[in-house]
N, C-alpha and C positions, 0 to 999 in steps of 0.2 A: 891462908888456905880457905880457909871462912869465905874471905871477903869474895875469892875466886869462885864460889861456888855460889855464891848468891847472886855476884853476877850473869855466870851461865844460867843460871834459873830465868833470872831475867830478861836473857836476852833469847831465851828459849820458848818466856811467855809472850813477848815480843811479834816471836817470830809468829805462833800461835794465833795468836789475836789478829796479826796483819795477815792470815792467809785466812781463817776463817772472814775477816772483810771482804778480802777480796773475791771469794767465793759467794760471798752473799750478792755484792756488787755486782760480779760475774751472772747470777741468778736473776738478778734483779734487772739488770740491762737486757737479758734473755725474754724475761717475761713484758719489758716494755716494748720490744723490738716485736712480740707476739702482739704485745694491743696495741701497736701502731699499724700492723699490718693489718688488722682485725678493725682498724677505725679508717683504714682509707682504703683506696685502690676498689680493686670488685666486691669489698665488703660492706656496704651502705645499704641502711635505711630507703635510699629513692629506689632500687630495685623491685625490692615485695610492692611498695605504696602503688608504682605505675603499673608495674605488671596486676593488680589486687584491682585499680581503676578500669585499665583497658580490658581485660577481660570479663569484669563486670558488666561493661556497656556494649562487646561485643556479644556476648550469650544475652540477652535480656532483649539486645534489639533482634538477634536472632529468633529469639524464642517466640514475642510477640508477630513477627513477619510470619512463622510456622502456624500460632496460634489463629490470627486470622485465614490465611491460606486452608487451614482445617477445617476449618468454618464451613468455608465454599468450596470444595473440594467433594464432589459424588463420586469421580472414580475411584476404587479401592488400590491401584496400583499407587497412585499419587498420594493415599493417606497412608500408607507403609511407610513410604518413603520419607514422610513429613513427619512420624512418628518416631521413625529412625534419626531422623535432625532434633527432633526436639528433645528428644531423651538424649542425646550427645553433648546439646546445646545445657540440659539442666542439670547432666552428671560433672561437665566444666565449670561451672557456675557454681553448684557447690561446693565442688574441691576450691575454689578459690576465696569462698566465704569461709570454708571451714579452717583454713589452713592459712593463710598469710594473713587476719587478725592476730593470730600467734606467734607469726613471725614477728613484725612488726611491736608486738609488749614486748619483745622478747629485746629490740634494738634500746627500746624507749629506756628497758634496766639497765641497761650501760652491757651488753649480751651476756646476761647473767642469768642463766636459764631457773635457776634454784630459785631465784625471787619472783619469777611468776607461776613454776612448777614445783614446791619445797617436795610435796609428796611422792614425784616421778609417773604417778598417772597421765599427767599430761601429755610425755613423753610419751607414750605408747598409744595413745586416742591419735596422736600424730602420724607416728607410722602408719597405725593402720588408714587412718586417710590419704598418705604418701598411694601405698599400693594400694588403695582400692581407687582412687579416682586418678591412676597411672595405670590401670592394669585396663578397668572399663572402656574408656578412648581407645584406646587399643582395639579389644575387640568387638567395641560397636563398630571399629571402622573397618572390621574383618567382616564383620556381618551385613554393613552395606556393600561391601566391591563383592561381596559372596551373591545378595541380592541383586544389584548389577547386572552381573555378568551371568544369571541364572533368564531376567528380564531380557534380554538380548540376544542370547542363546540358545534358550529354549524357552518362546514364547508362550507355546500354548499349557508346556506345562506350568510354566508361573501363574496364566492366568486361571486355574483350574486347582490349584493347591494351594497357593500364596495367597492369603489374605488379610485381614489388621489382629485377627487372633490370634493367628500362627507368628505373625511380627508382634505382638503385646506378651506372646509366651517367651517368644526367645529371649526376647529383651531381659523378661523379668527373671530368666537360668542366669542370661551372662552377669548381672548384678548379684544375684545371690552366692553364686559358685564363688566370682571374684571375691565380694566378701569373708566369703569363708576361708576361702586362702589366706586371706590379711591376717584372721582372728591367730592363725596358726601358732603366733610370738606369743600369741596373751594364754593360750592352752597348753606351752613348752615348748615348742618347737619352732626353732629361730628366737631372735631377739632385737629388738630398737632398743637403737642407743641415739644417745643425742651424738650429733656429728658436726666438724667445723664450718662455722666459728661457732659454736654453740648455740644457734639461732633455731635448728629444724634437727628432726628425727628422721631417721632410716632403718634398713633393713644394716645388721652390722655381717662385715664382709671376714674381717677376719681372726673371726675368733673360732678358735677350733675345739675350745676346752666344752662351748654352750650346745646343746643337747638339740641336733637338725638345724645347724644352724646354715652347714656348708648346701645341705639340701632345700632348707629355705630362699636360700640367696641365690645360687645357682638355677632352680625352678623356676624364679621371680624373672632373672634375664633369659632364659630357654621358653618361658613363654612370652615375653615380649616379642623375641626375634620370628617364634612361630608365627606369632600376628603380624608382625611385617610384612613376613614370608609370604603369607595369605592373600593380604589385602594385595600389596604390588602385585602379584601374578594373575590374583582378579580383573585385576585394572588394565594389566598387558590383554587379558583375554577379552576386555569389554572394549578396549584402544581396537584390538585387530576387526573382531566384527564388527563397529561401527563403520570403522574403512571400508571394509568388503564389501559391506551394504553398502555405504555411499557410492559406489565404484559400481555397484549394480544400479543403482538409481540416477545415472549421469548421462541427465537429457534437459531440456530448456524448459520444461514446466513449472508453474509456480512450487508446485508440491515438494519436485526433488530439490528447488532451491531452499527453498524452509527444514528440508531433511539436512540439507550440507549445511546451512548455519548452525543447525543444534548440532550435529555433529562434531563441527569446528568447537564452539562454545563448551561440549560435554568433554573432548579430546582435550582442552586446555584446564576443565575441574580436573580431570583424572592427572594429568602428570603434575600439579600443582598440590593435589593432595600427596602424592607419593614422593613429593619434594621437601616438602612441608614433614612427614613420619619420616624418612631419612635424617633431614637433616636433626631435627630434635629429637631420637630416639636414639639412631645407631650409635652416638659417644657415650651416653650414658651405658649403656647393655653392655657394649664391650669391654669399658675399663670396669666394669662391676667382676665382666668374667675375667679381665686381667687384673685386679684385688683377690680377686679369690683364688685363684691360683697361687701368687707371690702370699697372699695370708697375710693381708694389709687391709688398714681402716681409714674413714675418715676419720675417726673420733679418738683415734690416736695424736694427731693433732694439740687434744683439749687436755693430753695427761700433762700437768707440769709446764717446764719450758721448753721451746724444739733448742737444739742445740745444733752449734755448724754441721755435724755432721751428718742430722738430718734434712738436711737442704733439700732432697729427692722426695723425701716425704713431705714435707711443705707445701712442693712444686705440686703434686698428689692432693694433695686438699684441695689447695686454688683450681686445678684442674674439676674435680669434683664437682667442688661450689659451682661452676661454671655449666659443668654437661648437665646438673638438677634444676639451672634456671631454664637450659634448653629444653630440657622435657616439659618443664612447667609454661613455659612459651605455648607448647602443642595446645594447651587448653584456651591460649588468647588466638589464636589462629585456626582453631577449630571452625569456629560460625565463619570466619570468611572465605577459607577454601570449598568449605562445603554448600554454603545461602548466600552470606551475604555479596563474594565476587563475584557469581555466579549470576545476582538478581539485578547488580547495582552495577559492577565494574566492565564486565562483559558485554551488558546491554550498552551503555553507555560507548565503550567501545563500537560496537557496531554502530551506532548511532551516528557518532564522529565520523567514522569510512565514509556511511550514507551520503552525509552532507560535505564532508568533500569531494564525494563522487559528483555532487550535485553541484557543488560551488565552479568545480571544473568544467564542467557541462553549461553552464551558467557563464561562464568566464569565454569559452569559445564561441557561444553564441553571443554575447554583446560583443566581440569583436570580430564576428562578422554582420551584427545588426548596421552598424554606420557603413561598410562597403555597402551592406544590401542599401538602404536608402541612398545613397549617391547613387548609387544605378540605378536604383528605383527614378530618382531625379532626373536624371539624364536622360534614360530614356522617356518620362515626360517629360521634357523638354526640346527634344528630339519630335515626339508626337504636336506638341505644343509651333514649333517650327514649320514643321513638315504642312497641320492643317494652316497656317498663314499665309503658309506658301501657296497651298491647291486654293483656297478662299482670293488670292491675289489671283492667282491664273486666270481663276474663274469670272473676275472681275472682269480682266483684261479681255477675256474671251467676247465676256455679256458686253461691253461698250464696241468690241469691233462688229460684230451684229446688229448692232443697235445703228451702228454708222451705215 
């Protein structure tokens, strides 16, 4: 009876011991299956480096094209404008200075945010760089197609109101206010969390328990979409009057020709920029407001193991990860939709048409240059004939006289 029961003990401790293995194992294959996914595929180190490179050499070369340009620049309407580029071009610039260094330590600790962040301050200097130099691009670029289409519109009052102090005021509300929004998490209202894969911080979507926080998040994508909203129907209303106008100026002068090129040239910055805030804006803003509805996170992701049955949450991360490199895109794309296509790719463009308008022009006349000279030829030759001939006549003439 003894022996009976010592054996069930044992085959009880058995049993014990082999499920908590397998449990562990189970655990442990869960969590390597998280850092295999977290070491390949769209989660890599060369992302932030390129995007951290390219965007650096696109604002800087933007910046210094502005800066000389500003230089030389006496009309006021032009220094607005170059004003409004350069502030766009160095609010991009150091959102990318300030923020993908951090990324980047952050890969180099095997994405181990605690070893470069132990205190969690880091985390939150993060965020608020997240929304403030996400919120800014935004509406500087509401406030250029707002300028725009004010310059085009109504002429005479742009030039009699608008000036670089009334554009050096606005500037400096849209940066402050922005800011101040950001700080909102760090005074209690909303919160950043670090978000998957562990590498960057955000605004957190959904947590319901933290004090404003649905109102923070919700605010953040409701004014993105408002600055969308803006800029694109600026742009439609600066697209149509450009047309109008050129449609009134369509006669064979040099002047309205020079009017329709810039108009072609401005007509292809405008839908280029409104291609460019679509495509990198609108995924992130909406799945923010479809997390916050459903009352889902990134940074759920980062509790523990995901387990099979979180597969949809998973697929939610990588989605994520994905729409925040697209918004961060906006910042390397900024200087070119805006100077540098504009100065370099457009010009260049028409340059190319020119010359093979010219090459073709060129090409029809040397082949008609060789007809011309053979008929040129021919008829002297013809000439050439012709006086032999009267010079014989004339000969023949002068000797029968002479007889």
């Amino acid at each position: 009876m003894t022996s009976k029961c010592q054996s069930s003990d044992v085959l009880s401790q058995n049993l014990t011991a082999g499920t908590m293995m397998w449990e562990s194992n189970l655990s442990k294959s869960s969590q390597d299956g998280v850092g295999k996914s977290a070491s390949c595929g769209s989660v890599s180190v060369f992302f932030p480096i390129t995007m951290m490179v390219t965007g650096m050499v696109g604002n800087s070369l933007a910046m210094l094209l502005v800066y000389s340009a500003y230089r030389k620049k006496e009309n006021k309407r032009k220094k607005s404008f170059l004003l409004c580029i350069g502030s766009l071009a160095l609010t991009d610039l150091f959102g990318q200075l300030l923020t993908s260094p951090i990324v980047i330590s952050v890969y180099r600790a095997d994405l181990k945010w605690k070893r470069v962040d132990p205190s969690g301050t880091l985390c939150a200097f993060f965020g608020v760089c997240m929304t403030t130099f996400g919120l800014c691009p935004l509406f500087l670029a509401s406030a250029m197609a707002i300028e725009r289409a004010l310059a085009i519109t109504a002429p005479h009052w742009y030039s009699q109101y608008m000036n670089t102090n009334v554009t050096k005021q606005v500037l400096v509300i849209i940066w402050f206010l922005v800011l101040l929004f950001a700080l909102l998490p760090i005074a209690g209202v909303g919160k950043y969390t670090l978000q998957w894969p562990g590498t960057w911080c955000f605004i957190t979507t959904g947590d319901k328990d933290v004090t404003g926080n649905t109102f923070f998040a919700t605010t953040f994508a409701a004014l993105g979409i408002f600055s969308l909203l803006v800029t694109l129907s600026c742009n439609v209303v600066t697209i149509r009057a450009l047309v109008t106008r050129c449609k009134t100026k369509a006669t064979s002068t040099q002047s309205s020709k020079q009017w329709e090129r810039l108009t072609t040239e401005t007509v292809i910055q405008l839908m280029g920029i409104m291609c460019v805030l679509l495509t990198c804006w609108s995924p992130l803003l909406v799945l923010m407001l479809k997390m916050i509805s459903t009352h889902t996170s990134s940074h759920q992701c980062n509790s523990a193991a995901v387990s099979l049955s979180s597969q949809d949450l998973q697929m939610d991360c990588n989605f994520f990860l994905t729409v925040i490199r697209l918004a961060s895109l906006n910042q390397i794309l900024d200087p070119w939709v805006y100077l540098l296509l504009r100065e370099i790719l457009l010009r260049k463009f028409c340059q190319v048409a020119s010359a093979v308008s010219k090459c073709s022009l060129d090409v029809q006349k040397e082949t008609q240059c060789p007809l011309d000279t053979l008929n040129k030829k021919a008829i002297q030759n013809d000439n050439v004939h012709k006086q032999s001939l009267n010079m014989e006549n004339s000969n023949l003439n002068g000797g029968n006289e002479e007889q």
